[in-house]
N, C-alpha and C positions, 0 to 999 in steps of 0.2 A: 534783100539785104536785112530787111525787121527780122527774118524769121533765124538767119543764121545768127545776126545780133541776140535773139531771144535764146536759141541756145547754145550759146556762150556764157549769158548771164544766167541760164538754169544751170549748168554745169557746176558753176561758179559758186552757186547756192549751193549746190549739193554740196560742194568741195568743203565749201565752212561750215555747211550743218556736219557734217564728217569730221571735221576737223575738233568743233565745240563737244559733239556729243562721246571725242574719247577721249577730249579731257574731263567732260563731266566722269566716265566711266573712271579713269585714272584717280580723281580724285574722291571718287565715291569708294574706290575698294580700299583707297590709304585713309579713309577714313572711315571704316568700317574695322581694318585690321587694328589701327589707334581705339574703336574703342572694342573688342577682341583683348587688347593689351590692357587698357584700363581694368576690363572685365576682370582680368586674371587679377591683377596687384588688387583690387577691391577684395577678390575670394582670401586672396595669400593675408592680407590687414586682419581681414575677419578670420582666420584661421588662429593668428599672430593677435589677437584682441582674446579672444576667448580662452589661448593657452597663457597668457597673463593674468587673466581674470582669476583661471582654476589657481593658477601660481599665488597668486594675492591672498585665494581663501585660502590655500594651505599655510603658508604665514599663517596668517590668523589666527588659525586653528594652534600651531605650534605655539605662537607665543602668549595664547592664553591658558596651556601645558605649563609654559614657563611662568608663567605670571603666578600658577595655581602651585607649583613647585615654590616659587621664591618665597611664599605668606607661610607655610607652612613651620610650625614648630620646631627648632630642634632640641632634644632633651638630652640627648644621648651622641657617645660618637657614632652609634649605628645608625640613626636618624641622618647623622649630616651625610654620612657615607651614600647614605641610598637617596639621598634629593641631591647629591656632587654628582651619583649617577644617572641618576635621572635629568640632571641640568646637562649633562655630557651628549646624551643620546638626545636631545631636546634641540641642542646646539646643532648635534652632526646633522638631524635632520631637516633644520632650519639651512645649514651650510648646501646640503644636496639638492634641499628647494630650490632654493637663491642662487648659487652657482653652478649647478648641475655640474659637479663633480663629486668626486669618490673620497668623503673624505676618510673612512675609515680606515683608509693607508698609515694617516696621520695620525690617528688614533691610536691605530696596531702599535704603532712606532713610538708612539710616549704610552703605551700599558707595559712596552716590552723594557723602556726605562727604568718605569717603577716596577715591574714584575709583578703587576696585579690584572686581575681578571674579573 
């Protein structure tokens, strides 16, 4: 009677170590694939941090063009003509930083107003 009682209760053991060790497995791959997942958004952030960053210095860079264009003198109406252009392409480039869009659509489209080039 002990021995058949003894393996019922080994059986039994095995059944719940079997039982425990594939939820430990179940719970170890969903949390390997969660951080698989993390991993990525972490890579995508730093991807998405750096292409703001370069975006930040080109600003910069543009609006110290504009800032060096605004001081300057004008004497002449050809003077103001060529800092109105220069503030023009200053702007469009600033616009295609910051929006990343095309703006010289919108340009073409009010030179072809004034019919200047």
């Amino acid at each position: 009677m002990w021995k058949k009682n003894n393996h019922i209760f080994i059986c039994i053991l095995l059944c719940v170590i079997f039982i425990f060790s594939t939820i430990d497995s179940v719970k170890y791959y969903k949390t390997g694939r969660l951080c698989s997942q993390l991993t990525e958004r972490i890579i995508e952030s730093e991807d998405t941090n750096r292409r703001l960053t370069e975006t930040v210095g080109e600003c910069q860079s543009i609006c110290r063009g504009l800032e060096q264009s605004v001081e300057r003198n004008i004497e002449t109406a050809k003077d103001a003509i060529e800092i109105i252009e220069e503030l023009r392409t200053q702007v469009q480039n600033l616009e295609t930083v910051i929006g990343n869009w095309d703006s010289s659509i919108y340009y073409r489209h009010s030179d072809s107003m004034f019919n200047c080039y």
